[in-house]
C-alpha positions in Angstrom: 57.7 14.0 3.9 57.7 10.9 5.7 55.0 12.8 8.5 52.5 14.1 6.0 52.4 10.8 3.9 49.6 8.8 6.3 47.7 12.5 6.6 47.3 12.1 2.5 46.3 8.5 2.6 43.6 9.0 5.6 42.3 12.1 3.1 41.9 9.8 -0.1 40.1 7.4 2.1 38.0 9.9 3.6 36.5 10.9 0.4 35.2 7.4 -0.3 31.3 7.3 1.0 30.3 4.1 3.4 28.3 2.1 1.3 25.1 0.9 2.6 24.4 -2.4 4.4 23.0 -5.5 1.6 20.1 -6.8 4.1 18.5 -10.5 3.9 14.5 -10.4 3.8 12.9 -13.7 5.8 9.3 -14.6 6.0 6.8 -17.1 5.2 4.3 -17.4 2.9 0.8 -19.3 3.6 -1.8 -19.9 0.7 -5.4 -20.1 1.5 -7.5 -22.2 -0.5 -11.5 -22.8 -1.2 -13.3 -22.7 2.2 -10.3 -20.6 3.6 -7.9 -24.0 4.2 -4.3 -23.4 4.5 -2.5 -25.1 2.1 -0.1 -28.1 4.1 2.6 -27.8 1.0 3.3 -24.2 0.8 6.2 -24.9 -2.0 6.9 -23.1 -5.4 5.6 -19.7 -4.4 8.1 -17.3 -6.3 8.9 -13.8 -4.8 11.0 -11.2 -6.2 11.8 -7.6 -5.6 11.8 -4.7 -8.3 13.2 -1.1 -7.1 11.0 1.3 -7.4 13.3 3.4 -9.5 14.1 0.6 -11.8 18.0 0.6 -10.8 19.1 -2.6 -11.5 23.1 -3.7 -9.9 25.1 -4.2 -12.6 26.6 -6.5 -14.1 23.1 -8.4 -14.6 22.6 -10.7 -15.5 25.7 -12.4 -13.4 28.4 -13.7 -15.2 29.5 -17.2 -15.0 32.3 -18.1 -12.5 33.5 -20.9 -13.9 34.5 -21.9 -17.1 31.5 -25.0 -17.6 28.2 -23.2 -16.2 25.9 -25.0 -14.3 23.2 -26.3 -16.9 19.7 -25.5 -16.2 17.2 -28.1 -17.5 13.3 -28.6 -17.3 13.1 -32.2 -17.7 10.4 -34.4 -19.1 9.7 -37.6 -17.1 6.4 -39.4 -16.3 4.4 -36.6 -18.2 5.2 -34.2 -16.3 7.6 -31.0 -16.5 10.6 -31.6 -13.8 10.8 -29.4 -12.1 7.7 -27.5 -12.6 8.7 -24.1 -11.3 11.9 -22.4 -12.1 13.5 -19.4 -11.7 16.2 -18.3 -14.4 17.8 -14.9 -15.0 17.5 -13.2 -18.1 19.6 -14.8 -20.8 19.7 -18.2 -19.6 19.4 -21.1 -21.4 17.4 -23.8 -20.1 17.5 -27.0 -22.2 14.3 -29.8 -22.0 15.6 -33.3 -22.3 13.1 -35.7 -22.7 13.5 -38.8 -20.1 10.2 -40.8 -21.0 10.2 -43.6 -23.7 7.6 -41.6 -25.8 7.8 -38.5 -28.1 7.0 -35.1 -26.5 6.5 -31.8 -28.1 7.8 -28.6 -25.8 6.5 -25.3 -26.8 5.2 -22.1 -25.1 2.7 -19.3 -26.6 4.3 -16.6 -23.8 4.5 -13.4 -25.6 8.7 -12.7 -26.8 9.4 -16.0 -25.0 7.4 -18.0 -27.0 9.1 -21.3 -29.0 8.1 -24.3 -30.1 11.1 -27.5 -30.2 8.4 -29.9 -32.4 8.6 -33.7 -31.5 11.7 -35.4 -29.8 12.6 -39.0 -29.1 13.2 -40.3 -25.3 16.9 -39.5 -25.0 16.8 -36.1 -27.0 16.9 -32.6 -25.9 16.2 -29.1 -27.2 17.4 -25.7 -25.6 15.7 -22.2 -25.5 17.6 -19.0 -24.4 15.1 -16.5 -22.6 15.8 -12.7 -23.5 12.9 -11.5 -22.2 11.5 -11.1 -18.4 8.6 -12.6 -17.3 6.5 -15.5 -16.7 6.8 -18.1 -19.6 4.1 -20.8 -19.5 5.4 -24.2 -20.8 3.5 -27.4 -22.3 3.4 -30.1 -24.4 2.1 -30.0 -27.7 0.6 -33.9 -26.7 0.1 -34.5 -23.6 -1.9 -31.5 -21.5 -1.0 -32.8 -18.4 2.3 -31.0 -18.7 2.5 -27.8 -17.6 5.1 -26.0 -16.1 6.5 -22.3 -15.7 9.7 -20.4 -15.9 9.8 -17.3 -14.3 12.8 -14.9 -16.2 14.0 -12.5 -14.3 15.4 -8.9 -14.4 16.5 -8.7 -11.0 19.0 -10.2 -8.7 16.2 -10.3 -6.1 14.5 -13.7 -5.8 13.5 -16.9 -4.2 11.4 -20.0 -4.2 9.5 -21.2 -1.1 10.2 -24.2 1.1 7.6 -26.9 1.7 6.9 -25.0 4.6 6.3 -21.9 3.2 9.5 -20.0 3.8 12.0 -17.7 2.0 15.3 -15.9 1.6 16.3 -12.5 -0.3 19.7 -11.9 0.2 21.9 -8.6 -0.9 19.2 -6.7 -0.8 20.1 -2.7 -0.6 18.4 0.2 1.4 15.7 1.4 -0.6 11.9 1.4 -1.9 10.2 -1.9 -3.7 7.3 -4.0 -4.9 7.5 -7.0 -2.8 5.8 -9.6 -6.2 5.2 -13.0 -5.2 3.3 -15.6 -8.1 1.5 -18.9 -6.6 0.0 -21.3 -9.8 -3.9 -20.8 -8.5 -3.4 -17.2 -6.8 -1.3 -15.4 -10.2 0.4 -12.3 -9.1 0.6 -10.0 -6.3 2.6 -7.1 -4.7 3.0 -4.7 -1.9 5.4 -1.7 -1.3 8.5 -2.4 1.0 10.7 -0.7 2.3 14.3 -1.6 3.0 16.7 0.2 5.7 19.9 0.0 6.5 19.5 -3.2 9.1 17.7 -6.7 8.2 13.8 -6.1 8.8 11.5 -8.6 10.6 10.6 -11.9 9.6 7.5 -11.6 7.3 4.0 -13.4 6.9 2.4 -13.2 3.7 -0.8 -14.6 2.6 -1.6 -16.2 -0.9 -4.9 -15.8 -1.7 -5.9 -19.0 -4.5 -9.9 -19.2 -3.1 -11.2 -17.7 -6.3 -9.1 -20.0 -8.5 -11.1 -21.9 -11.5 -9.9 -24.7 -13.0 -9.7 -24.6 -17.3 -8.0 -26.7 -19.8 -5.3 -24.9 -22.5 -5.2 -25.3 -26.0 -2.8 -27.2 -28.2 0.3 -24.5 -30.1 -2.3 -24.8 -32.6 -5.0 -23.3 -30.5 -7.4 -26.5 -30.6 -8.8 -28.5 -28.0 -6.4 -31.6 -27.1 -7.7 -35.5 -27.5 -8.8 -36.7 -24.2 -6.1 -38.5 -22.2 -7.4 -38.6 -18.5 -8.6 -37.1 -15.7 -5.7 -35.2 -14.7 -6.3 -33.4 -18.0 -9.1 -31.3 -15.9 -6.2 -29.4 -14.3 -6.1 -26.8 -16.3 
């Protein structure tokens, strides 16, 4: 007995497949602006990966590992949204404290995302929890200067560029994607990738924003807002 015992365990273990290699994607992105400039602050490009065949590692979302989450907050401070481009997982809940000595009004019109937190005092703040993927556009009910934009998302796959244009995807398995990326003036784009079993090289991607028109938004009451500056003309 005492001979065939290792022979049994070597068997079990042999029956157990090799699971493939998680692989981290590098690159860097570049954005090309009117008269084909590249754009010195290459920041707040978001990228993320979707399989092919829509198989998603579970669990997602990720659970908390500690008992007190970290919390996620878009702040408001000096009329503006802070930080301006996030990247949450579905079913976070990203709370918007107000940080300037004047009332603001937080609200979004994006599709099953969309909420309104009416007027709050400096000091206040409101929280939304975001069941849905996708890209939730965010303002101010006052002041038009403040945009901003949460990106929820239904994969694990993600990141944010540098200043200098560059990214991580880590854990990624072996398989087939669409390679999205998002840019504020360029909106959306993809291209297929395909992952193997080692990490693949460093990648250049261009952001095409030439074609990108300025307009202004309308109030959550779809009117034209009061005129408050010329950094209204943003959008």
């Amino acid at each position: 007995m005492k001979n065939r015992l290792p022979a049994v365990v070597l068997s079990a273990f042999a029956l157990v497949p090799p699971q493939p290699r998680a692989v981290t994607i590098t690159g860097r992105v570049e954005i090309l602006d009117k008269g084909d400039l590249k754009r010195r602050d290459a920041s707040q490009v978001v990228l993320w990966m979707e399989r092919r065949d829509g198989v998603v590692p579970q669990p997602w979302p990720p659970t908390q590992k500690t008992e007190r989450p970290v919390p996620v907050k878009m702040a408001s401070k000096d009329k503006r949204f802070q930080p301006g481009v996030m990247v949450v997982p579905v079913g976070t809940e990203v709370s918007f404290p107000n940080f300037d000595p004047i009332f603001h009004n937080v609200f979004s019109l994006s599709g099953d995302n969309r909420f309104d937190l009416g007027l709050y005092k400096s000091g206040k703040s409101k929280s939304v929890s975001f069941r849905k993927p996708g890209l939730v556009r965010v303002y101010c009910n006052i002041h038009s200067q403040m945009v901003g934009f949460i990106h929820v998302m239904a994969t694990p796959w993600s990141a944010t560029t540098s200043s200098d244009g560059t990214f991580v995807i880590r854990d990624v398995p072996a398989g087939t994607y669409l390679l999205k990326s998002w840019e504020e003036k360029a909106g959306e784009a993809s291209r297929e990738l395909t992952v193997g079993a080692v990490d693949p090289p460093w990648m250049r991607l261009t952001i095409d924003a030439r074609g990108f028109v300025p307009k202004k938004h309308l109030n959550k009451f779809g009117k034209q807002y009061t005129a408050e500056g010329s950094d209204d003309e943003r959008y």
